[in-house]
C-alpha positions in Angstrom: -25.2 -24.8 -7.9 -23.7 -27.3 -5.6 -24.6 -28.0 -2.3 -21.3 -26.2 -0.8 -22.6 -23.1 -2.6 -26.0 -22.7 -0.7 -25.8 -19.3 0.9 -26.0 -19.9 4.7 -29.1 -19.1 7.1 -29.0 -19.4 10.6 -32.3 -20.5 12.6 -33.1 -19.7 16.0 -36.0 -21.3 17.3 -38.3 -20.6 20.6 -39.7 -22.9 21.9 -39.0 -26.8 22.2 -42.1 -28.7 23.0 -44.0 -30.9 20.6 -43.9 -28.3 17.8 -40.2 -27.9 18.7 -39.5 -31.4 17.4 -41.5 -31.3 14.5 -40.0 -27.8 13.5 -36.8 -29.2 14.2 -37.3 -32.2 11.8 -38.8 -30.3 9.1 -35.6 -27.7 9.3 -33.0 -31.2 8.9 -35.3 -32.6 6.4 -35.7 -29.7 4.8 -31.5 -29.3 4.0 -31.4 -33.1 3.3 -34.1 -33.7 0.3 -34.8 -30.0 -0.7 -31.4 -28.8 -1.3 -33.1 -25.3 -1.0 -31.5 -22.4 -2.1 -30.0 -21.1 1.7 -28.6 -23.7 3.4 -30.5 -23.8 7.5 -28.2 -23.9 10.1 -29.6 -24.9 13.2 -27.5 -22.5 15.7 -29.7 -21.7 18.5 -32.8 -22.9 20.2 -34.6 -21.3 23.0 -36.3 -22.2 26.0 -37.2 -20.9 30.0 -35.9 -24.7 31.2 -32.3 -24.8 30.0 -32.0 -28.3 30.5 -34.6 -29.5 28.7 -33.9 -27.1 26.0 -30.3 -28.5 26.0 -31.2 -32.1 25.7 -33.8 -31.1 22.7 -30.8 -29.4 21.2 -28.6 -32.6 21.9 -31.3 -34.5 20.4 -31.8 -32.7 17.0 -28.1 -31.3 16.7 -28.9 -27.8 17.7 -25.8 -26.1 18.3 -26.6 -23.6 21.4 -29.4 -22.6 23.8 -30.3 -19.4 24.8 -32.9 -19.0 28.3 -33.9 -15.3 27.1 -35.8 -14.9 23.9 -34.5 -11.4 23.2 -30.5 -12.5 23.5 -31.7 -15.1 20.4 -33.2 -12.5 18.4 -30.1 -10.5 19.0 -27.5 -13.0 18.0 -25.6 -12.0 14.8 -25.4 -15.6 13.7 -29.6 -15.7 13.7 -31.3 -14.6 10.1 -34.7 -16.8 10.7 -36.6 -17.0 14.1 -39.2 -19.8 14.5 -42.0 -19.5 17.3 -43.2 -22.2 18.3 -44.5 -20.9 21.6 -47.8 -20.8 22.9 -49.9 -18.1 21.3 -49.9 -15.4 24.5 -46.3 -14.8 22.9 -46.1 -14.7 19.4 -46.7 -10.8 19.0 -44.2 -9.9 21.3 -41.5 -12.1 20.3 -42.7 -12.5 16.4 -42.7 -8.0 16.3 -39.5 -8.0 18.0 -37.6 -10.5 15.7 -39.0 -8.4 12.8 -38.1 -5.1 13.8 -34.4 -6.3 14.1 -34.6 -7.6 10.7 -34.9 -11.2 11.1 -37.2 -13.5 8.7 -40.0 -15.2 10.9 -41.6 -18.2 10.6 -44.6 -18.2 13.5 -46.5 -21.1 14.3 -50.5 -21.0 14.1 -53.3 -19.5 15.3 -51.2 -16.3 14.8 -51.8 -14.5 18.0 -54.8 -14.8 20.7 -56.7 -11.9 19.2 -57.3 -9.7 16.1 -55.4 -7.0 17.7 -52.5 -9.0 18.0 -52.9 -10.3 14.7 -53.2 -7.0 13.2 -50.1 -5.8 14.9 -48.1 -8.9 13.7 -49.6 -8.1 10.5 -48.6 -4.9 10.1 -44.7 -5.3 11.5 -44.4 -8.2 8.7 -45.7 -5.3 5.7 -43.2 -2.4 7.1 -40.5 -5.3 7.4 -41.0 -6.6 4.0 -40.1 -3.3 2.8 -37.0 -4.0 4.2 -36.6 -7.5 2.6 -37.8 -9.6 5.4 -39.9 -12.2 5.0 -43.0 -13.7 7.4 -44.7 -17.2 7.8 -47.2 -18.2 9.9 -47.5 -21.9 10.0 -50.7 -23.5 8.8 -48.5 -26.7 7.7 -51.3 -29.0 6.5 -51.5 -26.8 3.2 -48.3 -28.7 2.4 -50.2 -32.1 2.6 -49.2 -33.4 -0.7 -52.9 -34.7 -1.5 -54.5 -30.7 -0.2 -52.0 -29.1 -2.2 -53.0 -31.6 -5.3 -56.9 -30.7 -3.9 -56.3 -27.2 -4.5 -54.7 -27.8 -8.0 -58.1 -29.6 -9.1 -59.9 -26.8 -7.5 -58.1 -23.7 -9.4 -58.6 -25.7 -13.0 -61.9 -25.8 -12.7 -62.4 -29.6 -11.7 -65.2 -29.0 -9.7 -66.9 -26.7 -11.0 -68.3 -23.7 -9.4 -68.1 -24.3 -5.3 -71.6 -24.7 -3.6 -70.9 -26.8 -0.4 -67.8 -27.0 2.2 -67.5 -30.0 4.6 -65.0 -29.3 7.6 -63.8 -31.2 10.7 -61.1 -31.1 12.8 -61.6 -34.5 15.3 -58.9 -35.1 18.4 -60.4 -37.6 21.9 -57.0 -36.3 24.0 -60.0 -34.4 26.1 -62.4 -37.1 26.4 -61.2 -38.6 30.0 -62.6 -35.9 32.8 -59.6 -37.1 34.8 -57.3 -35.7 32.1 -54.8 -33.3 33.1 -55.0 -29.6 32.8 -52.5 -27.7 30.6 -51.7 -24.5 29.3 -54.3 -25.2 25.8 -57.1 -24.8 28.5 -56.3 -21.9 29.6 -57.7 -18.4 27.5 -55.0 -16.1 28.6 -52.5 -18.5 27.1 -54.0 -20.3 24.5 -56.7 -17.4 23.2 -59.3 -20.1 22.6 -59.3 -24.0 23.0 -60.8 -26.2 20.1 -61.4 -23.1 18.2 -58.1 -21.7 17.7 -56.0 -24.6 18.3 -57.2 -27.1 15.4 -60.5 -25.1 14.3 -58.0 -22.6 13.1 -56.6 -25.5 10.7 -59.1 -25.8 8.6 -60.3 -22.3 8.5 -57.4 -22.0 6.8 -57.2 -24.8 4.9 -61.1 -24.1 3.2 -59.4 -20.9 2.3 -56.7 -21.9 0.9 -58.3 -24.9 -1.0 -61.1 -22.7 -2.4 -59.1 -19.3 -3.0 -62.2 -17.8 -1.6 -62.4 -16.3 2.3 -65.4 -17.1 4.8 -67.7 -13.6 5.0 -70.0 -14.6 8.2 -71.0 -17.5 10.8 -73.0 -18.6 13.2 -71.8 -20.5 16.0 -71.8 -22.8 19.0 -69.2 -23.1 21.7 -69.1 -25.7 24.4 -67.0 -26.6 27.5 -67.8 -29.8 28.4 -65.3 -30.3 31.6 -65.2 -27.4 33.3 -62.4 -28.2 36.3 -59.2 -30.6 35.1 -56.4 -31.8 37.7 -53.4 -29.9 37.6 -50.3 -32.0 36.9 -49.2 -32.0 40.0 -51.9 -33.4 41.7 -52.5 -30.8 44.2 -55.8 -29.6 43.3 -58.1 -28.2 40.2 -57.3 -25.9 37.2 -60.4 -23.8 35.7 -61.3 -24.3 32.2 -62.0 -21.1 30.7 -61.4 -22.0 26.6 -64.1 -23.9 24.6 -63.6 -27.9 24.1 -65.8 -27.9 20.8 -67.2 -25.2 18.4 -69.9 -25.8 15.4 -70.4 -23.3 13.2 -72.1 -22.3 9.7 -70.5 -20.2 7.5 -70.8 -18.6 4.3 -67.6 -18.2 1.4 -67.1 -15.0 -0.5 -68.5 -17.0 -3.7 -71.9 -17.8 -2.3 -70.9 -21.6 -0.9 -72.3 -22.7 2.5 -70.3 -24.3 4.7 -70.3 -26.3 7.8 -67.5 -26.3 10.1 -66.9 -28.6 13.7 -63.5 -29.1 15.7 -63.5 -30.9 18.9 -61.2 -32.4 21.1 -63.9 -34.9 22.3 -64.7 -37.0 19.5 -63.9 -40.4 20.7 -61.4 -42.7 18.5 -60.8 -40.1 16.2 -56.6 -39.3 16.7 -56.6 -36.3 14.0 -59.1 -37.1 11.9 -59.0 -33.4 9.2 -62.0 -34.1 7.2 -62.1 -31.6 4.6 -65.1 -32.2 1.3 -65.9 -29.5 -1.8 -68.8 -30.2 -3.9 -69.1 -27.8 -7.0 -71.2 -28.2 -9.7 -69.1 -30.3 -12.0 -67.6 -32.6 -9.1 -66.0 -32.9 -5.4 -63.2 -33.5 -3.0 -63.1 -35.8 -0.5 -60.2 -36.1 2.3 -59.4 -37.1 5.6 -55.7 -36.7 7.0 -55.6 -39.8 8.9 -55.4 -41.4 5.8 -53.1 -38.5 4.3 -51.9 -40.0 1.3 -55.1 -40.4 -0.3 -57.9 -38.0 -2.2 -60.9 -38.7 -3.2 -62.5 -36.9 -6.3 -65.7 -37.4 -8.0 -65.9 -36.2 -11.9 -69.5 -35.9 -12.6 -68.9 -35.4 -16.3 -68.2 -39.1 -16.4 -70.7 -41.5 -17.7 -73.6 -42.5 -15.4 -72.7 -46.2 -15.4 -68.6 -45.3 -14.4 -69.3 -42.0 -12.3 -68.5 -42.3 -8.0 -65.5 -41.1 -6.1 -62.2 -42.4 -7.6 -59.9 -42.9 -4.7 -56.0 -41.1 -6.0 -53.0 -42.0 -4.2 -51.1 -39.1 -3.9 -47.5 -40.4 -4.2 -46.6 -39.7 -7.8 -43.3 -37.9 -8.2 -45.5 -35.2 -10.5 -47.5 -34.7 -7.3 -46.9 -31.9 -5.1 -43.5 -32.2 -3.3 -43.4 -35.6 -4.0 -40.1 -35.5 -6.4 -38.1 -35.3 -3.7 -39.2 -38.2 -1.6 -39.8 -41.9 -2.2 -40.4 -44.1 -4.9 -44.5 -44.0 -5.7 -46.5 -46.0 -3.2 -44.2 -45.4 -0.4 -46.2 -43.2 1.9 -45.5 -39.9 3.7 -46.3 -38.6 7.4 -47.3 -36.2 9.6 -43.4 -35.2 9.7 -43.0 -34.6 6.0 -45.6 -31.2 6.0 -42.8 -29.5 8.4 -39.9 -30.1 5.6 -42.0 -29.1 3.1 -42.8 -25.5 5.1 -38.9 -25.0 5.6 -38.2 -25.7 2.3 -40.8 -23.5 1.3 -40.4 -20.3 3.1 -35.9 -20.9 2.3 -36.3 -20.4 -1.5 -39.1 -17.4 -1.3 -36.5 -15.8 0.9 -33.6 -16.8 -1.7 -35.7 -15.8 -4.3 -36.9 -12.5 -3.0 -40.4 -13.8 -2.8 -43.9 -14.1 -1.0 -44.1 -16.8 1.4 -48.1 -17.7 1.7 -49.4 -18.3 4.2 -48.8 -14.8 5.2 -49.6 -13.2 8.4 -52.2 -10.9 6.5 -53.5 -14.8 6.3 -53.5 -15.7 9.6 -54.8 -12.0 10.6 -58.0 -13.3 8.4 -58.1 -16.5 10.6 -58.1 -14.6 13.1 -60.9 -12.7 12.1 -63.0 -16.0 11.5 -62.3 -17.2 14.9 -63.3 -13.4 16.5 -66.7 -13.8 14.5 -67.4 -17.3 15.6 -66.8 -16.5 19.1 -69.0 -13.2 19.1 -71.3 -15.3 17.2 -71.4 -17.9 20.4 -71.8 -15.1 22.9 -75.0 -13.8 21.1 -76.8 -17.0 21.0 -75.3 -18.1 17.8 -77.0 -14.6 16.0 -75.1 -14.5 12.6 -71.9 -12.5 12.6 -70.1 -10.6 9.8 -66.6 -11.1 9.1 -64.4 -8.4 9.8 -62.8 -7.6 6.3 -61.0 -4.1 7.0 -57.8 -3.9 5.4 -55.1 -2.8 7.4 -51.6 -1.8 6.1 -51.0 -5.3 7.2 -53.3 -6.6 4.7 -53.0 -4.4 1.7 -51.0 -7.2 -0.6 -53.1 -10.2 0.3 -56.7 -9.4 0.0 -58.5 -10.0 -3.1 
């Protein structure tokens, strides 16, 4: 099949903000290296501020802008609708775009609370009844070397799983005189450090392990409790968490110990993820994404110790359709890989993972750690019910 006989798609995207660029790269990139199946089409993007939504779609050759969510969803020429909105939105915009038969691709935490997230969840199972197809966008699964990780895992490389290791470490929060946003605020953003980059690698210790977390006990702090508000006239109120440690236990029997904070000084994005099973571990850190660390402990004692892999093979994980070996990827280059992705299982008539039954199970984690916190870190239960949104996915 030639290029000029890719089925078309049209993507409208909400939203135009930082995730709006990378969403908007990924969809280009996506076209230009994938050659998926359906062909994206970048037709409309939406925003409240139609002039800086038109000079992101000048930027990134979007070909309209719409000011009202609901006239996107409604447009004929729109199959896909991307949210890249903050998270007091996604239900209402992500349920709508569903019900009128569009594919959605909704960016992480899923929604600001399990009842959200079980809603979402169970529009995406009566829609894909219908054919349509839901994504919610945990991208760094699509890290070539945590896609390679989870490879090692599922043959049996390490062994049977008895410790997880996970951080998620930003410093944009570190200077009291920082400004206050929309992230620091709980009826918008659902949760701070938690939800926004905790979520991350809840999913990812998931996904890497094919097992789910069945309880915690937690910790929440706020560390700054009044910002200044952009404008400089005056004080917003903090009312999200800045940092959040928490133990956990995995369906399998692993412990697990899991920290994100936004005040971890000098660390920029620093996902430190680490498995150690009984025949070996996984080491990796994303701000040195190309790289992972594994430990075979059937080696001989003289040779055994953490052999550092660079992940830029062509039989790597999505690495055939980039660069010659030893050329390194980005932060950019998980957003392609998602578009690509989620194109050929709607092409193919497929599951795109992760699901929003997925995200409705981070969401669950994240419910458990903050109960967890409120108690005085008392252990907390998981929620497992399965809802009709859920029925597929659980194991």
């Amino acid at each position: 099949m030639t290029h000029a006989d890719r089925a078309p798609i049209g993507i409208g995207m909400i939203g135009y903000a930082f995730m709006g660029m990378a969403h908007s790269q990924g969809w280009r990139n996506a076209k230009s290296f994938f050659d998926p199946k359906l062909e994206p089409r970048l037709v409309a993007l939406g925003g409240r501020d139609r002039a800086k939504a038109e000079e992101m779609a000048r930027r990134f050759d979007w070909q309209s802008v719409e000011t009202d969510w609901r006239a996107l969803i409604a447009r004929e020429d729109v199959g896909l609708v991307d949210v890249c909105t903050p998270g007091d939105t996604h239900a209402e915009i992500a349920i709508a775009a569903l019900a009128a038969g569009k594919h959605v691709l909704c960016e992480k935490p899923l929604a600001n609370s399990v009842d959200e997230a079980e809603k979402m969840a169970e529009a995406a199972e009566r829609a894909h009844a219908e054919g349509v197809r839901a994504m919610v966008g945990f991208t760094y699964r699509r890290v070539p070397a945590l896609a390679l990780a989870r490879k090692l895992v599922r043959d049996g490389r390490i062994g049977t799983l008895r410790h997880v290791r996970a951080q998620y470490l930003q410093d944009w929060l570190t200077d009291p005189a920082a400004p206050y946003s929309w992230r620091l605020d709980a009826a918008r953003a659902g949760s701070g450090a938690l939800g926004d980059i905790g979520a991350h690698v809840i999913d990812l210790t998931q996904f890497l392990t094919d097992e789910h977390i069945t309880g915690v006990s937690a910790t929440l702090d706020t560390f700054v409790p009044e910002r200044p508000l952009p404008d400089g006239d005056g004080t917003g109120r903090v009312t999200v968490d800045d940092a959040a440690v928490f133990l956990g236990r995995f369906s399998g029997g692993a412990m697990a110990s899991f920290e994100a904070t936004r005040y971890a000084a000098g660390r920029k994005n620093a996902i430190r993820i680490e498995l150690n099973g009984t025949e070996g571990s996984l080491a990796f850190d994303f701000e040195d994404m190309n790289t992972l660390w594994f430990h075979d402990a059937s080696a001989q004692a003289e040779t055994q110790g953490f052999t550092r892999i660079l992940v830029t093979e062509p039989t790597h994980p999505y690495l055939g359709a980039w660069w010659p070996p030893g050329h390194l990827l980005g932060y950019e280059h998980g957003f392609s890989h998602q578009a690509a992705d989620l194109l050929t299982a709607i092409a193919e008539g497929t599951d795109p993972e992760p699901s929003f039954a997925d995200g409705l199970r981070v969401q669950r984690v994240v419910a458990a750690v903050q109960a967890s916190a409120a108690a005085g870190s008392q252990w907390v239960a998981v929620d497992e019910t399965k809802t009709a949104g859920t029925t597929r996915e659980v194991a």
